[in-house]
KOLZADREN-351742 format. One record per residue (C-alpha): residue number from 1; residue in three letters; x, y, z. Coordinates in steps of 0.1 Angstrom, whole numbers. Each point is the difference from the previous one (the first is absolute). Example, Ala and Ser with C-alpha at 12.3 -4.5 7.8 and 13.67 -1.06 7.14 Angstrom:
2
<r><resi>1</resi><resn>ala</resn><X>123</X><Y>-45</Y><Z>78</Z></r>
<r><resi>2</resi><resn>ser</resn><X>14</X><Y>34</Y><Z>-7</Z></r>
//
This chain:
97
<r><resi>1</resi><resn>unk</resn><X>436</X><Y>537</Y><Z>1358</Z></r>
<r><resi>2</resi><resn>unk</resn><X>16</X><Y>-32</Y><Z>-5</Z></r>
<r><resi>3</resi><resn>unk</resn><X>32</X><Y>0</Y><Z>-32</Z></r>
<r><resi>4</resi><resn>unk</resn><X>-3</X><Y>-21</Y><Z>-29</Z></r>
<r><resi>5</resi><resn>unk</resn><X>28</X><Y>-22</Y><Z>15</Z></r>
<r><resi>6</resi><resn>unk</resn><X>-20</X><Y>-7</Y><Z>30</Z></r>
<r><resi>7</resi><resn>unk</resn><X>-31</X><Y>-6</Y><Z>-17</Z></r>
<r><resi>8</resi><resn>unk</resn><X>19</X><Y>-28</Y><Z>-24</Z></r>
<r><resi>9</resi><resn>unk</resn><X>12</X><Y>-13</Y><Z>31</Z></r>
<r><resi>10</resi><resn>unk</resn><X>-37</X><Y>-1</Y><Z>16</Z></r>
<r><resi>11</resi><resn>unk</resn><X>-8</X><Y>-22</Y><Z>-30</Z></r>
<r><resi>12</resi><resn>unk</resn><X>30</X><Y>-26</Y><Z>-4</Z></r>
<r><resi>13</resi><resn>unk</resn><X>-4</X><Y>-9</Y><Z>40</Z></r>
<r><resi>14</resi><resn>unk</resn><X>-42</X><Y>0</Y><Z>4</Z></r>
<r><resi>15</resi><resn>unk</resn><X>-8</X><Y>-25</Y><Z>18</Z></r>
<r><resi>16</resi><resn>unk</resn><X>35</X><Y>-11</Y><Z>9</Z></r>
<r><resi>17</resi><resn>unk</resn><X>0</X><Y>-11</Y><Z>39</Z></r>
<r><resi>18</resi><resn>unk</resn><X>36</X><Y>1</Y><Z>10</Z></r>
<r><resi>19</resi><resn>unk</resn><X>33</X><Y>2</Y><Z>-22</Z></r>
<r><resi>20</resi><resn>unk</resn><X>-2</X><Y>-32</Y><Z>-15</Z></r>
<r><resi>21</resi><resn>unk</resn><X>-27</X><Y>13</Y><Z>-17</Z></r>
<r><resi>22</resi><resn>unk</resn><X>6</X><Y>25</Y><Z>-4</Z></r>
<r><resi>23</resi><resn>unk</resn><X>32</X><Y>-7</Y><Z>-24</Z></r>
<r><resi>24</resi><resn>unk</resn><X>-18</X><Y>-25</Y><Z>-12</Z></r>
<r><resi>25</resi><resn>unk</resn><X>-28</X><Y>29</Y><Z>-15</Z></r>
<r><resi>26</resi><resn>unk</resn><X>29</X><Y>21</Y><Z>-9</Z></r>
<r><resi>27</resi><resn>unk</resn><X>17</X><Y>-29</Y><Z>-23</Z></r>
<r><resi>28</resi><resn>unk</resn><X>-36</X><Y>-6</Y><Z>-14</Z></r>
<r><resi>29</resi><resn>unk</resn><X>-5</X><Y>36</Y><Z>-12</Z></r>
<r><resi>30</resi><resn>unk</resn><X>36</X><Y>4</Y><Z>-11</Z></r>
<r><resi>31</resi><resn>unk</resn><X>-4</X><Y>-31</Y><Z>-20</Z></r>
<r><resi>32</resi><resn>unk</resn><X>-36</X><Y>13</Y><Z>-12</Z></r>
<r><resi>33</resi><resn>unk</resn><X>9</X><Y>39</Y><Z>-4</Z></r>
<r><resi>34</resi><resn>unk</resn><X>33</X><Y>-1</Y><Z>-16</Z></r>
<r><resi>35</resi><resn>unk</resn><X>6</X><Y>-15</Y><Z>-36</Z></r>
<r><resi>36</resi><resn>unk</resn><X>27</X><Y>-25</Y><Z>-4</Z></r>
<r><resi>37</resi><resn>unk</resn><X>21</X><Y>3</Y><Z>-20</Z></r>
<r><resi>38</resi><resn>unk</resn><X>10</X><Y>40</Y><Z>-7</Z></r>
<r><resi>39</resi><resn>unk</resn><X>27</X><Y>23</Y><Z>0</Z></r>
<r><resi>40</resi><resn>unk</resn><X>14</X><Y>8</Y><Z>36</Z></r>
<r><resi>41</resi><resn>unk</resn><X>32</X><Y>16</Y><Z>19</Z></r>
<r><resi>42</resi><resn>unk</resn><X>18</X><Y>-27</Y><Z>28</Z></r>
<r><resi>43</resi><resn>unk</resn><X>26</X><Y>20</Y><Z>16</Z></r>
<r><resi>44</resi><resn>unk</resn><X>3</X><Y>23</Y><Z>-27</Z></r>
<r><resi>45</resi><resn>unk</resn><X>7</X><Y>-22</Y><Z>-27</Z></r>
<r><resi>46</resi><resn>unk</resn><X>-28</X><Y>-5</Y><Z>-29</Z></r>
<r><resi>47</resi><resn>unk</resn><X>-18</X><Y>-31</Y><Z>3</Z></r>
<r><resi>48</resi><resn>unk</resn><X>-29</X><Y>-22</Y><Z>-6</Z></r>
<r><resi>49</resi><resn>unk</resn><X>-23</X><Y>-11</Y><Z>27</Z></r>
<r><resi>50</resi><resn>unk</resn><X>-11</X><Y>-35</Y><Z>-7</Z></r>
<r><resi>51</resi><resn>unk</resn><X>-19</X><Y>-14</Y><Z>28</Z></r>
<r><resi>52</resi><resn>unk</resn><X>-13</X><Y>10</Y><Z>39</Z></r>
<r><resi>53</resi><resn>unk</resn><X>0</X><Y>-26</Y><Z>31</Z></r>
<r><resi>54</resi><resn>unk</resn><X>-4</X><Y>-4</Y><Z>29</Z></r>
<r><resi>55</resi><resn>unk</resn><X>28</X><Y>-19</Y><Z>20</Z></r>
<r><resi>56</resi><resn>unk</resn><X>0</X><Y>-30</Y><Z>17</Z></r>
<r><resi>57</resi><resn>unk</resn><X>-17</X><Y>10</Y><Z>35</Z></r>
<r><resi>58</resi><resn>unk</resn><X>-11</X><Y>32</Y><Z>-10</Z></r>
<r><resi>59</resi><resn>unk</resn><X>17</X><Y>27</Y><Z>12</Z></r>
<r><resi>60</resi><resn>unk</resn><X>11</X><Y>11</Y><Z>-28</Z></r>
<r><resi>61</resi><resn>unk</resn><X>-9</X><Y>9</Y><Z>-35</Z></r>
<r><resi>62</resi><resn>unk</resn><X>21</X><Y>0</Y><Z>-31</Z></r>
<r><resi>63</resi><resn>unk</resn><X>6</X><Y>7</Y><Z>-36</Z></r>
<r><resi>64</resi><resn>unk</resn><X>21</X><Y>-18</Y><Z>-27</Z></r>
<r><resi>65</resi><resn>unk</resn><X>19</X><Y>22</Y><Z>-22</Z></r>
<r><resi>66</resi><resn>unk</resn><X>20</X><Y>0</Y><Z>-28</Z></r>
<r><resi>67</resi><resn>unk</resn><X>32</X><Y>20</Y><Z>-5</Z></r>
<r><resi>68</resi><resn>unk</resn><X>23</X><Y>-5</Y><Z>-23</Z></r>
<r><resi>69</resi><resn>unk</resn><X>-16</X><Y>-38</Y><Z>-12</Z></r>
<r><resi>70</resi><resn>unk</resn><X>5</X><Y>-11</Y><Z>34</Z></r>
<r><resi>71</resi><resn>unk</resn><X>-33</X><Y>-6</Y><Z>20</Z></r>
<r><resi>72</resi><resn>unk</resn><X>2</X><Y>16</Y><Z>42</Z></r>
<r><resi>73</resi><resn>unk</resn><X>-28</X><Y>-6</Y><Z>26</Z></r>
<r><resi>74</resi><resn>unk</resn><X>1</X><Y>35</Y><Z>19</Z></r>
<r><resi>75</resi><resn>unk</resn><X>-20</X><Y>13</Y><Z>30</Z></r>
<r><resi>76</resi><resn>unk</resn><X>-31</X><Y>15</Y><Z>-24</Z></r>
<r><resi>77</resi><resn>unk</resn><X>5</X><Y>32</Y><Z>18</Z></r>
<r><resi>78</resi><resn>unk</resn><X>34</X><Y>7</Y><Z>-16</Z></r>
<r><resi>79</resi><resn>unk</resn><X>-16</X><Y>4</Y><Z>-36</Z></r>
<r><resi>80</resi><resn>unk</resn><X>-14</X><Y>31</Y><Z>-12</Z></r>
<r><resi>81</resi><resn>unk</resn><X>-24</X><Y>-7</Y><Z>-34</Z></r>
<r><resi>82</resi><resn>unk</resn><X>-3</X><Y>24</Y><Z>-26</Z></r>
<r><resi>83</resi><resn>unk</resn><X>-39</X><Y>0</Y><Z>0</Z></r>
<r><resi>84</resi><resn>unk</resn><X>-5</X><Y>22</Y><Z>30</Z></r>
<r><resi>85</resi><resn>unk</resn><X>-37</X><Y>-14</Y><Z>9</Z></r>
<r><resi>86</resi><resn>unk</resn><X>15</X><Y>-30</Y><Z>3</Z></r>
<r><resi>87</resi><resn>unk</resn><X>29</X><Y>11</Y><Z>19</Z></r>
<r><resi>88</resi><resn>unk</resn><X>-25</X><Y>18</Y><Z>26</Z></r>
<r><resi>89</resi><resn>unk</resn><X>-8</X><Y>-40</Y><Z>13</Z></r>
<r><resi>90</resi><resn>unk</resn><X>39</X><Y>-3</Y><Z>8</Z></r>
<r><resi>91</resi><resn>unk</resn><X>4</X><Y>36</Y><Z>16</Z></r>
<r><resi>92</resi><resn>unk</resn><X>-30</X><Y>-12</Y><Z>19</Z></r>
<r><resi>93</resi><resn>unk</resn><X>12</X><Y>-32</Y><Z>15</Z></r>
<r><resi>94</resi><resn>unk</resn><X>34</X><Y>13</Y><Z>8</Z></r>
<r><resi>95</resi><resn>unk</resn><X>-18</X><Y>28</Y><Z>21</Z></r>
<r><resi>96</resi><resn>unk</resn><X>-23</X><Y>-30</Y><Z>16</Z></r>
<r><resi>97</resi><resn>unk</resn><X>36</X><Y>-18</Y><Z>5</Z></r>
//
């Protein structure tokens, strides 16, 4: 029986031929599965997510957070949200990573 993890995983890279794509479904669902903004934790600090991208090339995919007024793009994978349904899509992609 396949976990919840894979199953999300499954879903954000369907039809995703090669790893280009592949990101390029994960940013997609991040971006559609994951409300901006909300409360978050960046390197255990409190903080705000504000916005998810993809970087240039994409190989990568990253969140904007504020801490302390000032605004930080972060590997998306090194937040943790509060809302744990929506934290599941994270825990997913860092086990696709």
């Amino acid at each position: 029986m396949k976990s919840k993890l894979q199953k999300l995983i499954e879903e954000a890279t369907v039809d995703c031929y090669g790893e280009d794509e592949q990101f390029s479904g994960w940013a997609c669902t991040l971006e559609d599965q994951i409300k901006c903004p909300q409360a978050c934790t960046a390197s255990k600090n409190a903080a705000k997510l504000l916005k998810i991208s993809e970087t240039k090339g994409g190989r990568s995919i990253n969140a904007m957070v504020e801490i302390g007024g000032k605004r930080l793009l972060v590997p998306i994978e090194s937040i943790e949200l509060k809302d744990k349904c929506q934290n599941n899509w994270i825990l997913a992609y860092k086990e696709w990573l």
